[in-house]
C-alpha positions in Angstrom: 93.5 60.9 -73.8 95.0 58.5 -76.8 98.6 59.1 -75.5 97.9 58.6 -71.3 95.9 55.3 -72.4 98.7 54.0 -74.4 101.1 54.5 -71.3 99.2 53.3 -68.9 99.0 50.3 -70.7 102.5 49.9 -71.3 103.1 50.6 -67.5 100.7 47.9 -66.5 102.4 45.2 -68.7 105.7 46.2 -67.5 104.6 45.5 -63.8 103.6 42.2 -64.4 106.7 41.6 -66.4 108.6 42.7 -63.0 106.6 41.0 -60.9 106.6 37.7 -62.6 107.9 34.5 -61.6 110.8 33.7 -63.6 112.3 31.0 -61.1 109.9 28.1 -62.6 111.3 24.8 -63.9 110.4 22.2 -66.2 110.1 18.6 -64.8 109.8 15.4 -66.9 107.5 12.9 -65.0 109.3 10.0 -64.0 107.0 7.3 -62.5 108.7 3.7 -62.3 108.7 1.1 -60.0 110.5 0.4 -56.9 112.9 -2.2 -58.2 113.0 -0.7 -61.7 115.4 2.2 -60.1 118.8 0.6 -60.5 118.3 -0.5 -63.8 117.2 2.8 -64.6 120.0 5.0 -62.9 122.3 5.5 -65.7 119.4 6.6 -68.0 118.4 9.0 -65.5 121.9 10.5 -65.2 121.6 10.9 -68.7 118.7 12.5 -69.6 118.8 14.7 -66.5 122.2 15.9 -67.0 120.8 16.7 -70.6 117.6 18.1 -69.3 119.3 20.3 -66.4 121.7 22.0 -69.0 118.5 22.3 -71.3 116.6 23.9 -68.9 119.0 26.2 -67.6 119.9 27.9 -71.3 115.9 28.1 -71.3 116.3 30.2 -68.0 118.8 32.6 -69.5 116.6 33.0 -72.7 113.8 33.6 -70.7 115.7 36.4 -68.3 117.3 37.7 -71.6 113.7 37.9 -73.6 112.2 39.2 -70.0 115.2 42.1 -70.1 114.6 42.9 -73.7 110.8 43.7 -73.5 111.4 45.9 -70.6 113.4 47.9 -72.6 111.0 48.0 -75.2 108.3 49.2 -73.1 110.2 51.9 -71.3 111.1 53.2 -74.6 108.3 53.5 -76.1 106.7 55.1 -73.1 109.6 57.6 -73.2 108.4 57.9 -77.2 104.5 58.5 -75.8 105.7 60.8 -72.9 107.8 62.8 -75.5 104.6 62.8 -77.6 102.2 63.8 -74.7 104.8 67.1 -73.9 104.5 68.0 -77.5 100.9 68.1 -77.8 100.5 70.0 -74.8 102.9 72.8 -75.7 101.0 73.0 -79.1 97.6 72.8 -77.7 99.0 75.6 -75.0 100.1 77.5 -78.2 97.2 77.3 -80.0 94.4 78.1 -77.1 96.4 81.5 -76.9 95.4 82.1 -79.8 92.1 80.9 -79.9 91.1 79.3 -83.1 88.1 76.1 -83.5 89.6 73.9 -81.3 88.1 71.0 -82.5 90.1 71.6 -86.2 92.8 72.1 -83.9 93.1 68.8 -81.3 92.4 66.9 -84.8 95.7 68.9 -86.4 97.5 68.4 -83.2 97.0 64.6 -82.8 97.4 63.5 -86.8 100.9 65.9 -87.3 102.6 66.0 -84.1 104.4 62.2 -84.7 105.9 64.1 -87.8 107.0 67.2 -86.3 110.9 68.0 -86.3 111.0 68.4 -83.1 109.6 65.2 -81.8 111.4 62.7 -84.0 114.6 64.2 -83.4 113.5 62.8 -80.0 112.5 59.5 -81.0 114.1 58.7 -83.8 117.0 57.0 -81.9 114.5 55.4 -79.5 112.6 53.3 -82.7 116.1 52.7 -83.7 116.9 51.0 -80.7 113.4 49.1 -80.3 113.7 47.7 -83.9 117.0 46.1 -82.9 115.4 44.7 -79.7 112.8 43.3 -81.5 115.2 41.7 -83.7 116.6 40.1 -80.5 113.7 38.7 -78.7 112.8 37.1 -82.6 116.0 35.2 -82.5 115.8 34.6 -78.8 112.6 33.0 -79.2 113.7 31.0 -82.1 116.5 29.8 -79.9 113.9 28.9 -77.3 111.6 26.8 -79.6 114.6 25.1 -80.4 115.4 24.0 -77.3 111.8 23.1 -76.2 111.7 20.8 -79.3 114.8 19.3 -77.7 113.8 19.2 -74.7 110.6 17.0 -75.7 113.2 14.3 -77.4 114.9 13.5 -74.6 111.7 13.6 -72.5 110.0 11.0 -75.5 113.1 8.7 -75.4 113.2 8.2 -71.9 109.7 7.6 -71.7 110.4 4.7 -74.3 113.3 3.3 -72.0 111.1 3.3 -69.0 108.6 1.4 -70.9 110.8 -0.7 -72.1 112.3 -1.7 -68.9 108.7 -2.2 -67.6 108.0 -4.7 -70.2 111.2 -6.1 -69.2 110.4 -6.0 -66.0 107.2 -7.6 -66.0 108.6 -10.4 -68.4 110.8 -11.3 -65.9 108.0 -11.8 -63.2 106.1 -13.8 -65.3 109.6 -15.1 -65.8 110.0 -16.2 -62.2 106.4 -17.4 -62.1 107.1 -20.1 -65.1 110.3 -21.2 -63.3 108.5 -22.7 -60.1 105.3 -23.6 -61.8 105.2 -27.6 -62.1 102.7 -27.5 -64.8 104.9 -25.4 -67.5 107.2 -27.7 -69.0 110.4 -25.6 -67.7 109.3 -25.3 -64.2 108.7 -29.2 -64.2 112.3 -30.1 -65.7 114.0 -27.8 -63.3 112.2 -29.2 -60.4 112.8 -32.9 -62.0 116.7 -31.8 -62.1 116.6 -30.7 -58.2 115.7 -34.1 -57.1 117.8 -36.3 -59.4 120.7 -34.2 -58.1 119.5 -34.2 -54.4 119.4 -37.9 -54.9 122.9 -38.3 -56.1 121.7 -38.9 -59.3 121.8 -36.0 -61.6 121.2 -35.9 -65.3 124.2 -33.8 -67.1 126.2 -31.1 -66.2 124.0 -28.0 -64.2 125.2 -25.4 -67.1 124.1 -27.1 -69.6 121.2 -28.1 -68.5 120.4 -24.0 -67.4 121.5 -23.3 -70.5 119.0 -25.1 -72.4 116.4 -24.2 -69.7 116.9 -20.5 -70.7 116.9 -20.7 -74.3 113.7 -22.7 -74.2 112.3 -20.2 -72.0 113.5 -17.2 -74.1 111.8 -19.0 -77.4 108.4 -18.9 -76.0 108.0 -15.8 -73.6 108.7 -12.0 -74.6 110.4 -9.6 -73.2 113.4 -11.6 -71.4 116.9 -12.2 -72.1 119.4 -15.5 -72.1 120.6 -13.7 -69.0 117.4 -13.1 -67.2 116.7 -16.9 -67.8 120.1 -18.5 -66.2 120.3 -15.5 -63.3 116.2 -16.4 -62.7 117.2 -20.4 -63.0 120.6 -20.0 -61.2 118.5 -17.8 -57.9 115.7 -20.3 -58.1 118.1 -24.2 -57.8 120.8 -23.3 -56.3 119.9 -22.2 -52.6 118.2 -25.9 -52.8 121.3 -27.4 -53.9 123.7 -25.8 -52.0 124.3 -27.8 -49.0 124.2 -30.8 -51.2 127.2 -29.1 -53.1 129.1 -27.9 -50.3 129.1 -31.3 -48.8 130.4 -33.0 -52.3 133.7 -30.9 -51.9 135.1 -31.9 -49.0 136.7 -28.5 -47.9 135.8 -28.3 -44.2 139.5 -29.3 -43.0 141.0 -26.5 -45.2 138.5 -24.1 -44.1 139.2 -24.7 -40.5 142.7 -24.4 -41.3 142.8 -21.1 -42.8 140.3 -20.2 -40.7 142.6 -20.8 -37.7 145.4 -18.9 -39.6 143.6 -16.0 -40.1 142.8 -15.9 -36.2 145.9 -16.5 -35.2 147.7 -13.4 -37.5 144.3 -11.0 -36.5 146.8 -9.0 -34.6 149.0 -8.2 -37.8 149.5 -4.7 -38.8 148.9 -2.8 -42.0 152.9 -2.5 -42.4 153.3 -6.4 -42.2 151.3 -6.9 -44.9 153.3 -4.7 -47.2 150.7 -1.9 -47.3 152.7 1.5 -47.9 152.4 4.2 -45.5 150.3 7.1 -47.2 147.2 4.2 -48.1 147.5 2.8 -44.3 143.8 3.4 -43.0 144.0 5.1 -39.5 140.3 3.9 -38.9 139.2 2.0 -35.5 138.9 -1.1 -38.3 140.7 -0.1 -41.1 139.1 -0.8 -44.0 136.0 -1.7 -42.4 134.0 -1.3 -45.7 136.1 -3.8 -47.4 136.1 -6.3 -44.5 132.4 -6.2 -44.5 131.4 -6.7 -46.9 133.7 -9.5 -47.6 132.4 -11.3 -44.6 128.8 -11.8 -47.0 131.1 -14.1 -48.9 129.7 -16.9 -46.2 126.0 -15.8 -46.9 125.4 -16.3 -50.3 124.2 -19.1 -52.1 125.1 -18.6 -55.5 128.5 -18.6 -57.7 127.4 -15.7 -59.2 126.5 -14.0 -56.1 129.5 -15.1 -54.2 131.8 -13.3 -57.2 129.6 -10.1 -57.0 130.7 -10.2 -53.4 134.2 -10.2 -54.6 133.9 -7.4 -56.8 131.6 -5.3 -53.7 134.4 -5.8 -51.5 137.2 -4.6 -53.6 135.5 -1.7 -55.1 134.9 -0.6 -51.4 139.3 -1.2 -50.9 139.8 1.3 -54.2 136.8 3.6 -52.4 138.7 3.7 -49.1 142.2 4.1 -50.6 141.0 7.2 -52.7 139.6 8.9 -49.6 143.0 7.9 -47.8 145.1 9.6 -50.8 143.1 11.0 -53.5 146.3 12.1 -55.5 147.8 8.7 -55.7 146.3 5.9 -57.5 146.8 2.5 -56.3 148.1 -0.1 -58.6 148.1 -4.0 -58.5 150.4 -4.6 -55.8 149.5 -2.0 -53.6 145.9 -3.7 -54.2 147.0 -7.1 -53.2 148.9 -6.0 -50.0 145.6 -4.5 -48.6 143.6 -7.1 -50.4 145.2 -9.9 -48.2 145.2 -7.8 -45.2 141.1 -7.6 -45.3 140.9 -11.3 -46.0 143.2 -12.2 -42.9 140.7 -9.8 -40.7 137.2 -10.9 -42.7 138.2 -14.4 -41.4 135.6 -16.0 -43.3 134.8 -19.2 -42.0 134.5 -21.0 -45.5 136.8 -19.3 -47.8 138.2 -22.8 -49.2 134.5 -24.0 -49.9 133.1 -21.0 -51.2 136.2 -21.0 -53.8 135.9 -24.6 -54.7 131.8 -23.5 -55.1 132.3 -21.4 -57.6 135.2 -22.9 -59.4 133.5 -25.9 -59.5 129.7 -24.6 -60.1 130.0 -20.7 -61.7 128.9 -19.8 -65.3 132.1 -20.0 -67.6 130.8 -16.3 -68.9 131.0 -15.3 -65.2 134.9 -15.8 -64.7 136.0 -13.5 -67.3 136.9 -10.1 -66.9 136.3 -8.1 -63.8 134.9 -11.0 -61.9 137.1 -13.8 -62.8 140.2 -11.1 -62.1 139.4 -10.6 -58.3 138.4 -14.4 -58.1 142.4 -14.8 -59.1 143.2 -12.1 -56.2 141.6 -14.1 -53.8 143.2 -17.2 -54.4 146.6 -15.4 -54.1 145.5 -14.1 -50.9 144.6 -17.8 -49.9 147.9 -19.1 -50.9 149.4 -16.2 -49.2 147.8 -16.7 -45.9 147.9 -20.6 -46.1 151.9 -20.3 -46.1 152.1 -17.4 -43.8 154.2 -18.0 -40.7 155.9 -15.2 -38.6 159.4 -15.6 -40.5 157.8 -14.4 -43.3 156.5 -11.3 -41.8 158.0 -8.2 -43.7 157.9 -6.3 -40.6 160.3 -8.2 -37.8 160.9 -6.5 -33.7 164.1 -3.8 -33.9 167.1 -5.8 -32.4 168.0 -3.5 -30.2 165.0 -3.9 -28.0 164.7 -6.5 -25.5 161.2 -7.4 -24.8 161.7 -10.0 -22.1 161.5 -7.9 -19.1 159.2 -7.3 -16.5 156.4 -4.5 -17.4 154.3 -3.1 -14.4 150.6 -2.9 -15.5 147.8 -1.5 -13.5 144.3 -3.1 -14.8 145.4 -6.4 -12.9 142.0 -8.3 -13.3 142.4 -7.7 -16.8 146.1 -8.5 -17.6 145.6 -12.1 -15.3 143.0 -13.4 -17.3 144.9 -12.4 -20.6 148.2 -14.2 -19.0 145.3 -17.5 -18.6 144.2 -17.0 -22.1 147.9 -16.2 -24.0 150.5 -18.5 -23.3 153.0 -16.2 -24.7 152.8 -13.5 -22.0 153.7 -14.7 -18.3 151.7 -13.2 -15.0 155.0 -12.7 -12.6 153.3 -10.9 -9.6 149.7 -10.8 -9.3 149.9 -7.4 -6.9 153.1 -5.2 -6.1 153.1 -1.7 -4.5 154.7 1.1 -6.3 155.6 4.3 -4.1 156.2 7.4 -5.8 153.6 7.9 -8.1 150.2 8.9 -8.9 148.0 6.5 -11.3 146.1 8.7 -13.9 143.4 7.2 -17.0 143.2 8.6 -20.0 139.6 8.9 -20.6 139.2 8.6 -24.5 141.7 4.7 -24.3 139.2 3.7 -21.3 136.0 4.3 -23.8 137.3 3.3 -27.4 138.6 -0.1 -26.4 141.5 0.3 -29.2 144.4 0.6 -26.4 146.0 -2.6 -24.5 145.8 -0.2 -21.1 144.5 3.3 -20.5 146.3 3.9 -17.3 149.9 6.0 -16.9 151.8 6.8 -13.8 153.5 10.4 -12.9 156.1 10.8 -10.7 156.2 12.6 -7.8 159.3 11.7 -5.2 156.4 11.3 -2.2 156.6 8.0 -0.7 152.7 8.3 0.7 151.5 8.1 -2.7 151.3 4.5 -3.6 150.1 2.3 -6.6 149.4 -1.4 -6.8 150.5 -2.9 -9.8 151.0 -6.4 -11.4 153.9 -7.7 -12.9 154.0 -9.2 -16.3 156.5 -10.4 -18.7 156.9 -11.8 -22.2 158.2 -15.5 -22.7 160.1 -17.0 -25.0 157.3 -18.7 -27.5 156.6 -14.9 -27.8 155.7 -14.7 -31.9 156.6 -11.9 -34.5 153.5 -10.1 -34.7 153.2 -10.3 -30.7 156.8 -8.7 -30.5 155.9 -5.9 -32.7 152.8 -5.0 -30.6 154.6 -5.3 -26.9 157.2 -2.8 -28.6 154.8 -0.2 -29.8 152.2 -0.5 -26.7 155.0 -0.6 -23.8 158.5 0.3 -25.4 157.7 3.3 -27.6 156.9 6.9 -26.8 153.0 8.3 -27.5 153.3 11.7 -28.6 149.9 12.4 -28.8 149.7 11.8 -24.6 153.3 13.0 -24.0 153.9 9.1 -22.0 157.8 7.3 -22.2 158.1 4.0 -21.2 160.3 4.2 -17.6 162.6 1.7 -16.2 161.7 1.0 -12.7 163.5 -1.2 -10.4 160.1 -3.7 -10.6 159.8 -3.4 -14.6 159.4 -0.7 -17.2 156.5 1.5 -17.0 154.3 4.1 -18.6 154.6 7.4 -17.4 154.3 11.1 -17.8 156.8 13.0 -19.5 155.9 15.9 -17.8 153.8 16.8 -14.3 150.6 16.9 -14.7 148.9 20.3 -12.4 146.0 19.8 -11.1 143.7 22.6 -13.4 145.2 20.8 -16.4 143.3 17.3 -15.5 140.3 18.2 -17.3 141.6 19.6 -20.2 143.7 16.5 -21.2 141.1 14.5 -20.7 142.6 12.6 -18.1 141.2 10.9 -14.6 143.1 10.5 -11.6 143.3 7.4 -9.4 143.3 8.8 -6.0 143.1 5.6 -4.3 146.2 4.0 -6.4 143.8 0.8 -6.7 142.3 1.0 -10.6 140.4 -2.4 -9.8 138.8 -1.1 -6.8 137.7 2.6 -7.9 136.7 0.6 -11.4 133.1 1.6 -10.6 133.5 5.2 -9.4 135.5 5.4 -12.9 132.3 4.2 -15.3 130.7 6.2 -12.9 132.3 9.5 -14.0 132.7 8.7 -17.8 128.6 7.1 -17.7 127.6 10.7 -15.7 129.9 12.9 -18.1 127.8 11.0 -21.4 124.7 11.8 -19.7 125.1 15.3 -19.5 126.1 16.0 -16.1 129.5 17.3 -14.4 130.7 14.6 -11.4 133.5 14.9 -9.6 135.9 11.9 -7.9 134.5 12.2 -4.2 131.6 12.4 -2.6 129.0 14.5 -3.3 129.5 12.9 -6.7 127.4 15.4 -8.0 125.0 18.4 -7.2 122.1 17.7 -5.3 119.8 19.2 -8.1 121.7 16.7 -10.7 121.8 14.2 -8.2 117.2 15.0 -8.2 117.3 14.5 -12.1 119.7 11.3 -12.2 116.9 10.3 -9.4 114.1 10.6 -12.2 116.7 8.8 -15.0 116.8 5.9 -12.9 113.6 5.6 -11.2 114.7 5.2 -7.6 113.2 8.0 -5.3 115.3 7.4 -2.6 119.2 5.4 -1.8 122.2 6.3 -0.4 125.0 8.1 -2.3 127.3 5.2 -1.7 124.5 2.9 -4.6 125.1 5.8 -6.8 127.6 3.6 -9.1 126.1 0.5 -8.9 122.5 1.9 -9.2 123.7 3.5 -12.7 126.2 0.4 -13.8 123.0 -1.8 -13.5 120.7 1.1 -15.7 123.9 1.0 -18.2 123.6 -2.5 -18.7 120.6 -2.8 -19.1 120.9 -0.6 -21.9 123.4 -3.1 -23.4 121.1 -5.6 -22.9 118.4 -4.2 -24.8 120.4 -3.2 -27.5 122.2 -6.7 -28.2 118.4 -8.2 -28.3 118.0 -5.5 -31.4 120.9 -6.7 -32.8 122.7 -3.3 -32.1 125.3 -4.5 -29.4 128.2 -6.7 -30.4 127.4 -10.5 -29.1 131.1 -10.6 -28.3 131.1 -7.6 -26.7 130.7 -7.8 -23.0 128.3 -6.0 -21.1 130.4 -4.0 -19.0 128.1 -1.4 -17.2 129.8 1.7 -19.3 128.9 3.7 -22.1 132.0 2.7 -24.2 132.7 4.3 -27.6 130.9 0.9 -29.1 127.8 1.6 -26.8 127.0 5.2 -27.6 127.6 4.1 -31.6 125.0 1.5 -31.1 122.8 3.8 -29.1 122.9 5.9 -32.0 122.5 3.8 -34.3 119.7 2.6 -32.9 118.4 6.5 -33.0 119.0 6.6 -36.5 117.8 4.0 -38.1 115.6 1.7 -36.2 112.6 4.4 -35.4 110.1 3.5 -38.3 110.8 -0.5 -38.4 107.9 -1.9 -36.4 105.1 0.7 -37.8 105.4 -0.5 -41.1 105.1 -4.5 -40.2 102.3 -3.6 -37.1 100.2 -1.9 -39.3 96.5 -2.2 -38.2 97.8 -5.2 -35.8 98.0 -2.8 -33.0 95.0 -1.7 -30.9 94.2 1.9 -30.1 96.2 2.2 -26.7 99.1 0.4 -28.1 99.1 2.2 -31.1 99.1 5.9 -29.5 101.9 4.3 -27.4 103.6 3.4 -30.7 102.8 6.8 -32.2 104.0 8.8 -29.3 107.4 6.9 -28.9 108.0 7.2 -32.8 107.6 11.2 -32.6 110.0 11.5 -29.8 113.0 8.9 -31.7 111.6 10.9 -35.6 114.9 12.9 -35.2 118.5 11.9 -34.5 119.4 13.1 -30.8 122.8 15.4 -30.9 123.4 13.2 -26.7 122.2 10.9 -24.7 118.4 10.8 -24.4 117.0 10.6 -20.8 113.8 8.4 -21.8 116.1 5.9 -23.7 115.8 2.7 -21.6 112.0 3.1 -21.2 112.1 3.1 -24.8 114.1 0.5 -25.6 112.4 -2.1 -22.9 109.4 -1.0 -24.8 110.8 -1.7 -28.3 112.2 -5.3 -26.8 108.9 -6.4 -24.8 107.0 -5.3 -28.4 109.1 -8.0 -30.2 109.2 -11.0 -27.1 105.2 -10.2 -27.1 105.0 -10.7 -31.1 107.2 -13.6 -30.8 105.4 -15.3 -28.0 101.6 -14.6 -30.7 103.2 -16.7 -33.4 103.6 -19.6 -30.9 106.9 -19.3 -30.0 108.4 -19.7 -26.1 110.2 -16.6 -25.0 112.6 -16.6 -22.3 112.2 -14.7 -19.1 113.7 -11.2 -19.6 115.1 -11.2 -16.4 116.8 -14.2 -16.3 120.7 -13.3 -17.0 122.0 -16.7 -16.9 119.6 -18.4 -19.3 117.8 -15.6 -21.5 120.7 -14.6 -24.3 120.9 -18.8 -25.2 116.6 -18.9 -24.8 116.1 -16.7 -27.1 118.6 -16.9 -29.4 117.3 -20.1 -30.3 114.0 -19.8 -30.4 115.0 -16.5 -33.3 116.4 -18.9 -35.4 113.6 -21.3 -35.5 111.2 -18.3 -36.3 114.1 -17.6 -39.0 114.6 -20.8 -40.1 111.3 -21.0 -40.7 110.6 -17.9 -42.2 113.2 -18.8 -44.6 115.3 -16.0 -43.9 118.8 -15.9 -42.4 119.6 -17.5 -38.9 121.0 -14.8 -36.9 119.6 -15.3 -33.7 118.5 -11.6 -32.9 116.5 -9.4 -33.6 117.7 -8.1 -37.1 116.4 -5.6 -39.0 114.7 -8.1 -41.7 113.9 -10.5 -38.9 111.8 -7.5 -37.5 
């Protein structure tokens, strides 16, 4: 009974040691404020890269330990079943015989463990358990060790975090003392604003910061110098700022590179130098870069502006390892590209803002890092102010002669570009070209990143005719203009399998090869039946907006099915028109999602509305999904009443995830999101324009948003931004 008591106990810890959880971590509590985070990244990568590897050794002690006592138990059950099979033979034996079997069970149980033949039998098995045990001692010892470690790291980053709260809450009593008249500081900086806003200020603004600050970090606790000038430096100089920017006198040179910039927008990544494997193939090569350069005009500090600097060319070193991650790109390879992103940020007061800070930045701000890509700008400002074409590195081949006629088929397009550029000439405003068939290629008519998106085919039949316009390239023609005539209408396109084509009215682009009819689709191409791209212009965004919104149209009528045709119906709200509406009905629904989405701030100003869900549109639209779904619940909250607020809720769910296509609800939604905003607008006593008003609304409301900005002291954008909402 002794022997099945001890096993059963061993077999019950055993389960529980195979059924335990052994996938349990340790977390260290890390509770810190909001904007406490980036001052505390670095410590957390630390101490969690230290804790992780911590906690992971602990994991494989504990499976080891875990493994180790298993063994042990099995063991010594195998030593209690080997006991159990001796004691029954012997009893066996001895009830044969039958002697007092009291005596005997008493004989049995105190001299089996020393019979030969069991520890023959378990001698090897205590052997092996006295060596385990020596294990799981060490193991745990190990483990203690690396607890007590553990607990270090977790007590010194405990004291960083409360350290940095200290630091952090000096600094807001910090700000606090800055703009409070009665504290002696915040009445001398105040003192200082107006003496300089008069005209009149008294000594240099550093110096007088700098005394600020160190009188400020003699009497409070917890803050730096730095704090103290940053604090000072935020707080003065958005006041001052106008008053500065008017005392250097840099709005001719800022018009002038300004201009410059506009006028070389059109230059290519190989004119500026850049070599071919860091050449970024994006829609806006690099964007990042050019972005976030633009903020240059936005802020309203020195030290701010040269943060900018550093922001933007981190983003060029970012984009040029994702480009070519083998190759690392040096100072001249960094210029090249740095000049190209300042020509395409064409920020409107890049002579200012440099005279800003060279005049008005902390000396301690222009050394190192910042003070090197100050330098890099003003050698792309040099750069740019004595660019001309002759100095373009890239000039037209010789051999080509770009003054000829070229045949073009988007004629509305190419006559108002002949009104607006001087340099190209509008020859015949309509010709007839027999022989061919006009075909678009779908993905140039979206994107917007080709000059044309139309190609002819050959096909020797005089019934099939195109109408064309004829243009032509003068003589003021400039270098970057000559290089992009030769690679839009002179050079092959692979990628389409199009060769420029002499005809007898001007070189166009065609087909190298037929194009059969069962192929159409797959190329993603669209065929012109009528020969007129102008006039089947609508029946084209018809297709492209039909294809986008899930549906399968075809050239002629029926456009679609009659059950797609019930659903498009629904989409657009009109129960009954004729087929012929069909792609003005849905241009009009199109624009209006345009509409909606420049009022959001989503849409390009300068982008026209054109009826079509261009590759801009649907990237707006989903942006739009993505990001703008949770803006107005957290601003509304409790201002909404119950009906509007289940309204609210309801739309929310539906936009929570990011649609894969084109939602069917989506203008209902966005009217909704828009008359939400005018509605809020008009309850703070603003006037809002009338929606519907085409003429008058975009110019209405833009300036009644930058009033409400204006006042709100935020920045004037004149939409609906995501800070305005």
């Amino acid at each position: 009974e002794n022997t099945e008591f001890v096993i059963e106990g061993l077999e019950s810890e055993l389960r529980s040691l195979l059924h335990s959880n052994t996938s349990r971590t340790l977390s260290l509590p890390i509770s810190l404020k909001k904007r406490a985070s980036q001052s505390l990244v670095p410590v957390l990568k630390r101490s969690g890269s230290a804790k992780s590897k911590i906690q992971q050794e602990k994991r494989k002690l504990k499976r080891k330990i875990r493994k180790r006592r298993i063994e042990m138990i099995q063991n010594e059950i195998s030593i209690e079943i080997v006991k159990k099979q001796a004691i029954s033979q012997r009893l066996a034996d001895y009830q044969a015989q039958a002697p007092d079997t009291e005596i005997l069970l008493s004989d049995i149980y105190h001299h089996s463990s020393v019979d030969a033949e069991v520890q023959s039998k378990t001698a090897d098995l205590f052997q092996r358990n006295q060596k385990l045990h020596k294990e799981i001692v060490q193991l745990d010892t190990m483990k203690r060790n690396l607890s007590q470690k553990q607990k270090s790291y977790s007590n010194k980053l405990e004291e960083q975090s409360q350290e940095l709260k200290n630091s952090l809450e000096g600094y807001s009593e910090l700000e606090l003392t800055i703009r409070d008249l009665k504290t002696k500081e915040g009445y001398n900086i105040q003192r200082y604003v107006l003496s300089y806003l008069n005209g009149t200020p008294s000594g240099e603004i550093w110096s007088f910061i700098e005394a600020v600050a160190a009188s400020l970090v003699a009497r409070l606790e917890d803050v730096t110098i730095e704090h103290c000038t940053s604090a000072i430096e935020n707080f003065m100089f958005p006041v001052l700022y106008n008053k500065m920017q008017s005392s250097l006198g840099c709005e001719a040179q800022d018009k002038e590179i300004l201009d410059k910039c506009k006028s070389f927008s059109s230059i290519s990544q190989t004119q500026c130098g850049i070599p071919e494997d860091l050449q970024d193939s994006a829609l806006i090569p690099y964007y990042n870069a050019i972005a976030n350069l633009r903020t240059l005009y936005f802020q309203p500090t020195p030290t701010k502006k040269l943060m900018t600097l550093l922001e933007a060319a981190g983003s060029v070193y970012k984009n040029a390892e994702k480009i070519c991650p083998q190759r690392a790109v040096g100072g001249d390879d960094f210029i090249d590209i740095w000049v190209y992103v300042v020509i395409q940020a064409q920020i409107r007061n890049l002579a200012s803002s440099m005279a800003y800070i060279t005049e008005f930045a902390s000396p301690t701000c222009m050394d190192g890092e910042l003070g090197y890509y100050f330098s890099c700008l003003d050698v792309a400002r040099k750069y740019i102010k004595d660019l001309n074409h002759k100095k373009l590195r890239v000039l037209s081949p010789a051999h080509v002669d770009i003054n000829q006629p070229i045949l073009v088929f988007e004629r509305e397009k190419f006559k108002k570009f002949c009104v607006i550029d001087k340099h190209m000439d509008l020859l015949q405003e309509q010709v007839e070209v027999t022989g061919f068939q006009l075909y678009v290629i779908e993905d140039w008519f979206l994107s917007g990143r080709k000059f044309y998106c139309t190609f002819l085919v050959p096909t020797g039949n005089d019934e099939d005719k195109v109408i064309a316009s004829v243009i032509q390239p003068n003589e003021g023609i400039t270098g970057v203009q000559e290089k992009f005539v030769i690679d839009t209408f002179f050079s092959d396109n692979e990628e389409k399998q199009l060769k420029p084509l002499q005809h007898q009215l001007g070189l166009v682009s065609a087909s190298k090869e037929e194009v059969e009819p069962s192929s159409i689709e797959k190329l993603g191409i669209i065929r012109i039946s009528s020969g007129n791209f102008d006039q089947d212009l609508p029946l084209l965004r018809m297709i492209v907006n039909l294809k986008f919104m899930g549906f399968h149209p075809q050239y002629s009528e029926p456009y679609i099915e009659h059950r797609e045709l019930q659903k498009v119906s629904r989409i657009l709200m009109r129960k009954n028109f004729a087929l012929s509406e069909l792609p003005e009905l849905l241009g009009k629904y199109v624009g209006r999602i345009q509409t909606y989405l420049r009022i959001l701030g989503y849409y390009l100003s300068i982008s026209k509305v054109d009826q079509t869900f261009t590759e801009l549109t649907r990237k707006s639209l989903f942006l739009y999904y993505k990001d703008y779904n949770c803006t107005l619940e957290k601003y509304n909250e409790g201002k909404l009443d119950k009906q509007e607020a289940s309204l609210w809720w309801d739309c929310e769910q539906e936009l929570r995830e990011l649609p894969e296509s084109y939602e069917e609800e989506i203008e209902a939604k966005l009217q909704w999101r828009v008359i939400m905003l005018l509605q809020a607008l008009k309850a703070l006593g603003y006037n809002i324009p009338n929606l519907n008003d085409d003429d008058s609304f975009y110019g209405e409301l833009e300036n009644t948003l930058k009033q409400y900005q204006k006042a709100s002291l935020i920045f004037e954008t004149g939409f609906f931004d995501q800070r305005t909402v």
